[in-house]
C-alpha positions in Angstrom: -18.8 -35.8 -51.3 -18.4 -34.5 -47.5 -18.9 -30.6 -47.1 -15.2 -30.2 -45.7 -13.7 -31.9 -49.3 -15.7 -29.8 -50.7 -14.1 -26.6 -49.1 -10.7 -28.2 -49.5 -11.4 -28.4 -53.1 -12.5 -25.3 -53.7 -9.8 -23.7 -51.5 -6.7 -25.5 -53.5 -8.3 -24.7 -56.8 -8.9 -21.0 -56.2 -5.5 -20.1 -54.8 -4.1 -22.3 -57.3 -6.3 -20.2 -60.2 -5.7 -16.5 -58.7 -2.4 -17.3 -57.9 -1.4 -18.3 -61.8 -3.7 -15.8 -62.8 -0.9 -13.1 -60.7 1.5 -14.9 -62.8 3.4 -15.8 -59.5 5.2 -19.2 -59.0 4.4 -21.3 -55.3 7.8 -19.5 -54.5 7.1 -16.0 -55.1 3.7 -15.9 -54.2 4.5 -17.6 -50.4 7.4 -15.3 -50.0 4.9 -12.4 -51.2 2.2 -13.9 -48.5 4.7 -14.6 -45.5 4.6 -18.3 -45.8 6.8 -20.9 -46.7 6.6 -22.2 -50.1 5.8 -26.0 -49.0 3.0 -24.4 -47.4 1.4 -23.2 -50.6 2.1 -26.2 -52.3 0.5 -28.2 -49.6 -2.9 -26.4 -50.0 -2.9 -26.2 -53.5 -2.3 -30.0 -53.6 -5.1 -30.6 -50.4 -2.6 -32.1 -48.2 -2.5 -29.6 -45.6 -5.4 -27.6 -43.9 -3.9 -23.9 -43.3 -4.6 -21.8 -40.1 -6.9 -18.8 -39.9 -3.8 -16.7 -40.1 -2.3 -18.5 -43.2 -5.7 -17.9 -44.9 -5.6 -14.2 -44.0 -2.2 -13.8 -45.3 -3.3 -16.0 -48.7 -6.5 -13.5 -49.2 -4.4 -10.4 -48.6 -1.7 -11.2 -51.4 -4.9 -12.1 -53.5 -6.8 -9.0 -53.0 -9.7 -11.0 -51.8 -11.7 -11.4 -48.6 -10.7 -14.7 -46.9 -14.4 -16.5 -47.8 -13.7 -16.1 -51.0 -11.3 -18.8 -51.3 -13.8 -21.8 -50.0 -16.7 -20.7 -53.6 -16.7 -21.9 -56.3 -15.9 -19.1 -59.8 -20.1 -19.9 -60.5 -20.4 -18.9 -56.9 -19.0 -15.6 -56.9 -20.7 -12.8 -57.9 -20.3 -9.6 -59.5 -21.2 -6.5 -57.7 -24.4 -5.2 -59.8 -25.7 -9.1 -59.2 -24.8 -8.7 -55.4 -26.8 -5.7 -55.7 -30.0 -7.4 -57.1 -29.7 -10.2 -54.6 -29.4 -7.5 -51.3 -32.4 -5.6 -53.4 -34.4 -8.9 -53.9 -33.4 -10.4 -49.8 -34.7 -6.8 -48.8 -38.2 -7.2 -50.6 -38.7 -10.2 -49.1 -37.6 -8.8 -45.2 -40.2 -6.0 -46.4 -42.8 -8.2 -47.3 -42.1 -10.7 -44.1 -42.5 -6.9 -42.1 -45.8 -6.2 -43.6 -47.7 -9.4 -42.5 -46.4 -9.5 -39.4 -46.7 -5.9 -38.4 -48.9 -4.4 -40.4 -48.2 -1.9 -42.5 -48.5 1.5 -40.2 -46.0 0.0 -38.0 -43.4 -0.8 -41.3 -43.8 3.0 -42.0 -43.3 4.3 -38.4 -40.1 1.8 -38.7 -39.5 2.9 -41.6 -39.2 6.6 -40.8 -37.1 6.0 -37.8 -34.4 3.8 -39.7 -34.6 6.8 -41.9 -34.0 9.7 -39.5 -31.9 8.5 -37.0 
């Protein structure tokens, strides 16, 4: 499947999911989002691509932040697991800083990011 299906899948199924999940109809929700209802239905049906400012409106009404509506649910995490993931990325920056630089240089890094 080409990457944009992908995104136009996962688009039309999230707003489509949050949106019932609001309990809102296409009707209420657009008029909540500053759109036009064909709009909505459109998107949720993958029939119509919507402009960067459509999308911002769509995230706003969700209470979302606009790249969440092109993952996947198994794609999203929760905040703790976003947490270990920054914690686990960071190790391995660390560990990238320590064979390249050596370690006094790390600390004198360190202690600047530190202090400033």
């Amino acid at each position: 499947m080409k990457y944009k299906a992908k995104i136009n899948i996962a688009l039309a199924h999230n707003l489509r999911s949050r949106r019932n999940s609001l309990n809102l109809t296409q009707e209420k929700f657009a008029e909540k989002a500053g759109v036009s209802c064909i709009t909505i239905s459109k998107i949720e049906t993958q029939d119509q691509w919507p402009s960067p400012e459509t999308l911002e409106k769509i995230a706003k009404t969700l209470n979302i932040q606009t790249y969440q509506l092109f993952i996947n649910d198994e794609e999203m995490l929760l905040p703790a697991e976003n947490l270990v993931v920054l914690q686990n990325q960071f190790q391995k920056l660390s560990n990238s800083f320590d064979s390249v630089l050596g370690k006094k240089q790390k600390k004198d890094i360190h202690y600047n990011i530190k202090h400033k």
